[in-house]
C-alpha positions as CSV (number, residue, x, y, z in Angstrom):
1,X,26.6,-39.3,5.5
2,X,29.5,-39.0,3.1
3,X,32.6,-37.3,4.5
4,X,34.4,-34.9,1.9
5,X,38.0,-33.6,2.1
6,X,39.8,-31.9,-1.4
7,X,41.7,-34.4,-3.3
8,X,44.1,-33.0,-5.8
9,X,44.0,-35.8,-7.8
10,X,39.8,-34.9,-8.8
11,X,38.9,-31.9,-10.2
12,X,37.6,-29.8,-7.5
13,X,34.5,-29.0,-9.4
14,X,33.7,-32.8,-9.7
15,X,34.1,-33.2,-6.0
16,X,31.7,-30.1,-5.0
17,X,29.1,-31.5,-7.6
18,X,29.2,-35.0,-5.5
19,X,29.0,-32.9,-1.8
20,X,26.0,-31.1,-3.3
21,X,24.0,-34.2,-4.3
22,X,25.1,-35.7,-1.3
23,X,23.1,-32.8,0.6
24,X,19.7,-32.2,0.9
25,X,18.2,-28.8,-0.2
26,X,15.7,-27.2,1.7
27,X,12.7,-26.7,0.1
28,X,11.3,-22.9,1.9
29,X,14.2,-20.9,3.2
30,X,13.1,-17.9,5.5
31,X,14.0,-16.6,9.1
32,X,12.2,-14.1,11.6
33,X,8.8,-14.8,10.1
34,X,5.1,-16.2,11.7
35,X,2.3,-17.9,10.4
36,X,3.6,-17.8,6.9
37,X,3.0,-21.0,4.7
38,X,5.0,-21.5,1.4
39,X,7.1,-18.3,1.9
40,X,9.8,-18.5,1.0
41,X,12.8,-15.9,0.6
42,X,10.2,-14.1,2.3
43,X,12.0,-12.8,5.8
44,X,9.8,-10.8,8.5
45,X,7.0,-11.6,7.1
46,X,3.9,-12.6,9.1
47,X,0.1,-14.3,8.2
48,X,1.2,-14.7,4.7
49,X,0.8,-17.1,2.2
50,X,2.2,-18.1,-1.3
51,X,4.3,-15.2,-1.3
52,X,8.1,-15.2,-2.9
53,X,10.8,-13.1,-2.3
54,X,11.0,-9.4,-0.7
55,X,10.8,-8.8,3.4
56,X,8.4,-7.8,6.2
57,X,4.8,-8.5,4.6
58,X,1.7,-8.9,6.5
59,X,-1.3,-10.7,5.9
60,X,-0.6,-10.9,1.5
61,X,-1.6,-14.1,-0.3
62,X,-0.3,-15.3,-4.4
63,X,2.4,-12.6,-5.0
64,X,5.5,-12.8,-5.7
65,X,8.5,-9.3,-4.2
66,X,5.9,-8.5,-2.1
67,X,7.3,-6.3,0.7
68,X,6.9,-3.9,3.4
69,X,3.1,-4.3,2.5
70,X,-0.6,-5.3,4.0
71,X,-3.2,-6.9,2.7
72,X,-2.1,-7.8,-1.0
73,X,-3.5,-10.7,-3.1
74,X,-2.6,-11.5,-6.3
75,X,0.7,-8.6,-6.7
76,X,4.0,-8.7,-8.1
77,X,7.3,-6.4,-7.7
78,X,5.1,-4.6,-4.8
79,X,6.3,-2.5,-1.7
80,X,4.9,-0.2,1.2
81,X,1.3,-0.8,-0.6
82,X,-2.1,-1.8,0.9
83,X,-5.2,-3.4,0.0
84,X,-3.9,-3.9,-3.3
85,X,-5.3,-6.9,-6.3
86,X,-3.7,-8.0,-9.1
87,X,-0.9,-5.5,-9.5
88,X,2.4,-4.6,-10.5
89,X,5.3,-2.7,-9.6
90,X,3.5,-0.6,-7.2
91,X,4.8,1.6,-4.5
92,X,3.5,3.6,-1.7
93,X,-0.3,2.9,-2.9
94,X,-3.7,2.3,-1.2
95,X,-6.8,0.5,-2.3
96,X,-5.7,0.0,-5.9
97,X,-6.7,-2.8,-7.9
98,X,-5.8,-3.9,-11.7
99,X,-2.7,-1.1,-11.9
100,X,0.6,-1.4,-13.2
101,X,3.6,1.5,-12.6
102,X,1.9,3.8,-9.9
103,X,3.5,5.3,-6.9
104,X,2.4,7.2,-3.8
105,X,-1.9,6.8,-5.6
106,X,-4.7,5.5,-3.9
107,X,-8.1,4.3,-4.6
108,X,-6.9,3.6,-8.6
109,X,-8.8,0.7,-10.7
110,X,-7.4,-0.1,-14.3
111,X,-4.3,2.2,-14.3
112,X,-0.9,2.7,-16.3
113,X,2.1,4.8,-14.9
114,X,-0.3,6.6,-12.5
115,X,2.0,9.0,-10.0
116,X,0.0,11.0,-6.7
117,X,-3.0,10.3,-7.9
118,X,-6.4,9.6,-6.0
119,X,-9.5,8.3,-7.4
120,X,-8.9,7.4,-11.0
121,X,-10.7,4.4,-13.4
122,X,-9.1,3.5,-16.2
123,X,-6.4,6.5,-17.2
124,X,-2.7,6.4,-18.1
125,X,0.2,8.5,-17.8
126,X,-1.4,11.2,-15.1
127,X,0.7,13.3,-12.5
128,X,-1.6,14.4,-9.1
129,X,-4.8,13.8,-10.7
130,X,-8.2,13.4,-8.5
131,X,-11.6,11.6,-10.3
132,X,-10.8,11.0,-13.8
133,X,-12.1,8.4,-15.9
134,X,-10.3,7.2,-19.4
135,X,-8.3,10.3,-18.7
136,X,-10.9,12.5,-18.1
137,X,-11.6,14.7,-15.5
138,X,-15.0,14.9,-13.7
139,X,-16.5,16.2,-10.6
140,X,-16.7,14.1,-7.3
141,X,-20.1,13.8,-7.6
142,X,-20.0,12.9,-11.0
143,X,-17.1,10.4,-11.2
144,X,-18.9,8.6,-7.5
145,X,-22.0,7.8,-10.2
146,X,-20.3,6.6,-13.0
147,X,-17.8,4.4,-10.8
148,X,-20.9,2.5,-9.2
149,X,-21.7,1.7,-12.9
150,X,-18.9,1.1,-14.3
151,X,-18.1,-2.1,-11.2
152,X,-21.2,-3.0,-11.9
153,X,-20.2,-3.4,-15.4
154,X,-16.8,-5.0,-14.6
155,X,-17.7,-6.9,-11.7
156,X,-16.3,-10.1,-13.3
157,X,-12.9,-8.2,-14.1
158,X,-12.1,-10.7,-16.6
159,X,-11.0,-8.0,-19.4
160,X,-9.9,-4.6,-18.7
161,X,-12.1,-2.2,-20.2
162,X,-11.9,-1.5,-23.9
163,X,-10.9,2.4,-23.4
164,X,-8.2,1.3,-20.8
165,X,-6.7,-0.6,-23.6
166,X,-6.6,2.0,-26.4
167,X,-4.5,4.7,-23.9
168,X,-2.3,2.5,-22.9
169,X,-1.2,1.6,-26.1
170,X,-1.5,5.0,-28.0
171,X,0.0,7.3,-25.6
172,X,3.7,7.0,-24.9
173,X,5.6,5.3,-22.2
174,X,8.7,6.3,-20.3
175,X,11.7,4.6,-21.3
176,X,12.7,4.2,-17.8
177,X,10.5,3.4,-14.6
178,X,12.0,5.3,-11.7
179,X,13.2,8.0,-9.5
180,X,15.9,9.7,-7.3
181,X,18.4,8.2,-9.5
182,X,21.8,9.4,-10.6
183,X,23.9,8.1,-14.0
184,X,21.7,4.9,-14.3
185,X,20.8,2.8,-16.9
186,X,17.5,-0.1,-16.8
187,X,14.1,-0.2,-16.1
188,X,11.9,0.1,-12.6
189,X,15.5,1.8,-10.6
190,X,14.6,3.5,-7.6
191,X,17.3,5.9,-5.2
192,X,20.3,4.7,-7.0
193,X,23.3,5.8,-8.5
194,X,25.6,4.6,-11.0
195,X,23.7,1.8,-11.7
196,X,24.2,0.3,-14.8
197,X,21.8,-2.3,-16.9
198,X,19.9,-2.9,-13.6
199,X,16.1,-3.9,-13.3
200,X,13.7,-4.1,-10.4
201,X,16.1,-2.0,-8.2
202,X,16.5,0.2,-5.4
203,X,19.2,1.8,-3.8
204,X,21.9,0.5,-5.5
205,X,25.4,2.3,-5.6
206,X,27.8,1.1,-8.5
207,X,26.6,-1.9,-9.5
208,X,26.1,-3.4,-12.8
209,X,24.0,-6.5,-14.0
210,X,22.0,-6.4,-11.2
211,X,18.0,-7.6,-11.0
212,X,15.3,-7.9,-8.5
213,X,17.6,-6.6,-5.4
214,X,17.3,-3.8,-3.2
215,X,20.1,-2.3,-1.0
216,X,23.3,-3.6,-2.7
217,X,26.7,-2.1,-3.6
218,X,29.7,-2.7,-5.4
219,X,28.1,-5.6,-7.0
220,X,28.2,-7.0,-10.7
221,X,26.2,-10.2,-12.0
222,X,23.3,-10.9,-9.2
223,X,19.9,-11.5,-8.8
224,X,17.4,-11.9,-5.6
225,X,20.0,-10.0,-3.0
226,X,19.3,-7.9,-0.3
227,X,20.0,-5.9,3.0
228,X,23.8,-4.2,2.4
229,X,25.2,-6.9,0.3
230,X,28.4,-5.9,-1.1
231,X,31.5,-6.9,-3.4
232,X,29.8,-9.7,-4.4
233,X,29.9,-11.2,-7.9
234,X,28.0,-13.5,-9.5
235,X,25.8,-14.4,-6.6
236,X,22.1,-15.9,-6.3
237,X,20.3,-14.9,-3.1
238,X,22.7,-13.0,-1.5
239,X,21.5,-11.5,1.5
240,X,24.0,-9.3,3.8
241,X,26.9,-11.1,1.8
242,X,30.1,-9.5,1.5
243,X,32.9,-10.2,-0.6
244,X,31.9,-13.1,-2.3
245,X,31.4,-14.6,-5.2
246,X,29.5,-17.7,-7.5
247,X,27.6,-18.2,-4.5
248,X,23.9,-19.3,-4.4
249,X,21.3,-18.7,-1.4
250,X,24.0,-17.7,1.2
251,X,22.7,-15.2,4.1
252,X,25.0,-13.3,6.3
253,X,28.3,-14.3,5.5
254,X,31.7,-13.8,4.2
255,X,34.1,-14.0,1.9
256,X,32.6,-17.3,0.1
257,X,33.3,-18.8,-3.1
258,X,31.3,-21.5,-4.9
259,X,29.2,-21.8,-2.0
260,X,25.3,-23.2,-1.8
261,X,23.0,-22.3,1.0
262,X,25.7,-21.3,3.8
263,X,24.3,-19.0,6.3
264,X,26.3,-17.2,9.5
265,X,30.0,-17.8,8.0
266,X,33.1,-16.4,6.8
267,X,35.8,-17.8,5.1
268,X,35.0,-21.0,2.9
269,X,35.4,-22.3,0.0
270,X,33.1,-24.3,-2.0
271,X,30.7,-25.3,1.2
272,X,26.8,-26.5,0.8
273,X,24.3,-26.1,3.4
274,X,26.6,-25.1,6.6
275,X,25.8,-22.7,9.3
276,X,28.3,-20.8,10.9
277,X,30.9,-22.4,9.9
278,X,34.9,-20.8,9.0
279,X,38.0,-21.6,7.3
280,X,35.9,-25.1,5.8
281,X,36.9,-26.3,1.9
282,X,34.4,-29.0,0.6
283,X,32.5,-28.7,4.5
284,X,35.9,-29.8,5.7
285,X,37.5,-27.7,9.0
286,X,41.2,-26.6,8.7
287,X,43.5,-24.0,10.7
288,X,43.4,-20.7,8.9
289,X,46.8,-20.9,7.7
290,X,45.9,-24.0,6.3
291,X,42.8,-23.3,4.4
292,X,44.7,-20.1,2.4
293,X,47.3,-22.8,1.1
294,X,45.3,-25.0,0.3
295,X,42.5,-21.9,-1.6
296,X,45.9,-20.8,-2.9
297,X,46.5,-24.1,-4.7
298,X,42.6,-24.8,-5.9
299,X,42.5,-21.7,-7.5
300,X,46.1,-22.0,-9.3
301,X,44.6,-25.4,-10.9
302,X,41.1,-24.0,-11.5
303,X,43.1,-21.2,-13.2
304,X,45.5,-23.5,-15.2
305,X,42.5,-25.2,-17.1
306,X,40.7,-22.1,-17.3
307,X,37.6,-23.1,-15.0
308,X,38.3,-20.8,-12.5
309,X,36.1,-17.7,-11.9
310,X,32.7,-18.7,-13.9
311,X,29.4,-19.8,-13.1
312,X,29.3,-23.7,-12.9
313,X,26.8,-25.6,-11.5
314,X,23.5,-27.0,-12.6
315,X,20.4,-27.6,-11.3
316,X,20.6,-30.3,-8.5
317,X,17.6,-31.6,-9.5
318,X,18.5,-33.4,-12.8
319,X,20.4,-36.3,-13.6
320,X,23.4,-33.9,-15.5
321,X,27.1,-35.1,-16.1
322,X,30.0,-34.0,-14.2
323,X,30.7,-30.2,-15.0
324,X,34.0,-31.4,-16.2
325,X,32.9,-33.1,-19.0
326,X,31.1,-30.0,-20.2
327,X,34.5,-28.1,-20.6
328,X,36.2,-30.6,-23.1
């Protein structure tokens, strides 16, 4: 076990690159969660399997921002669904297999942007619809028949059905998936305002950069974060993280800089893999009035040679020279 302490002679950066290979990175991070192999990201969730990312799932398998959901194989971007296969960016649905873009539907196979819809095959771009087929409406009796044909016919589900193909490629698209959102700009942005170039939101409140989070504020540059994170910049996996910033997989915490996979603290500076920790620079303790100098005068050199205040490291898992040689 190496012990690390700033030294002014070294450039900071240098020394954090040596703590982190040093330390070894977990390979599934989760908490609150049961039965759930390969998980990870995944918090709440219980009897799931191969799922990444998202919270609270229950018995879902392959998929990857799964949330809030039961019973969902093979989905992606996913929430409040159940009994769903092979879809995408879905919300509020039921029984719906093979559909992309649909919310509050149920008992949908083969559709496109889909929205309070129940009982559809193969149709694109319809509002409160009940039994249509390729866009075409039918009685209950009727559409009963020709679905028991049609699976028949697609039973193998290799290629979506010819007709399927041609609406979704000659009717228009939105050029914006979302709703109950004010001033924003982005694709698939749910309850948000002033959200700008954001994708694979919802409720966001001035943020700007912003992908694959739910629940953020007052944010700019992040991806993967969650649960009321806010004033955080330039953060990976940020999940009830205030006030921080350059920060990777850290989970209920504070005011953090250049921090990797730091969960329960406040108050540190360029820490990997601590829990609960405060007032630590390079995982080493100091007094608080100690640990403000010292941020005070790493910052004023990281400043001087213009290193301060960007996005640094690389992957831990290749053999990469020292970040300062990168900078000459």
């Amino acid at each position: 076990m190496f012990h690390f302490c700033y030294n002014q002679f070294v450039h900071f950066f240098d020394q954090l690159q040596a703590l982190r290979q040093s330390r070894p990175f977990p390979c599934i991070v989760t908490t609150r969660s049961e039965n759930c192999d390969y998980a990870p990201y995944h918090p709440g969730g219980k009897n799931c399997y191969l799922i990444v990312g998202h919270v609270n799932s229950e018995d879902c398998m392959y998929g990857f921002w799964v949330g809030v959901s039961r019973d969902c194989v093979d989905c992606v971007f996913t929430e409040k669904s159940e009994l769903c296969y092979e879809c995408a960016d879905m919300q509020s649905c039921y029984d719906c297999n093979f559909c992309q873009d649909c919310i509050a539907c149920s008992d949908l196979n083969f559709c496109y942007d889909c929205k309070g819809c129940q009982n559809c095959f193969g149709s694109v771009n319809l509002r409160n619809r009940q039994y249509f087929i390729f866009n075409k409406p039918h009685t209950k009796d009727e559409y009963f028949q020709k679905i028991a044909e049609l699976k028949k016919q697609y039973r193998r589900l290799d290629t979506p059905p010819s007709e399927f193909i041609n609406l979704k490629t000659s009717l228009p698209h939105v050029g914006m998936q979302g709703s109950n959102n004010e001033n924003c700009v982005g694709d698939h942005i749910f309850n948000s305002k002033n959200a700008f170039y954001d994708f694979d939101v919802s409720e966001q409140e001035d943020t700007m950069y912003v992908f694959n989070s739910h629940h953020v504020k007052d944010c700019v540059d992040i991806n993967y974060s969650s649960l009321g994170s806010e004033l955080c910049y330039m953060c990976h996996s940020g999940v009830t993280l205030f006030n921080s910033n350059f920060c990777s997989v850290c989970w209920y915490s504070q005011n953090l800089e250049y921090c990797e996979y730091v969960f329960n603290s406040h108050d540190c500076f360029g820490c990997v893999s601590r829990n609960r920790a405060e007032y630590e620079i390079l995982n080493q303790k100091y007094s608080k009035e100690e640990y403000f100098k010292r941020i005070a005068q790493i910052k004023d050199e990281l400043k001087r040679d213009g290193t301060y205040g960007k996005w640094w490291w690389p992957s831990p898992y290749t053999d990469i020279k020292p970040f300062c040689s990168y900078m000459a």
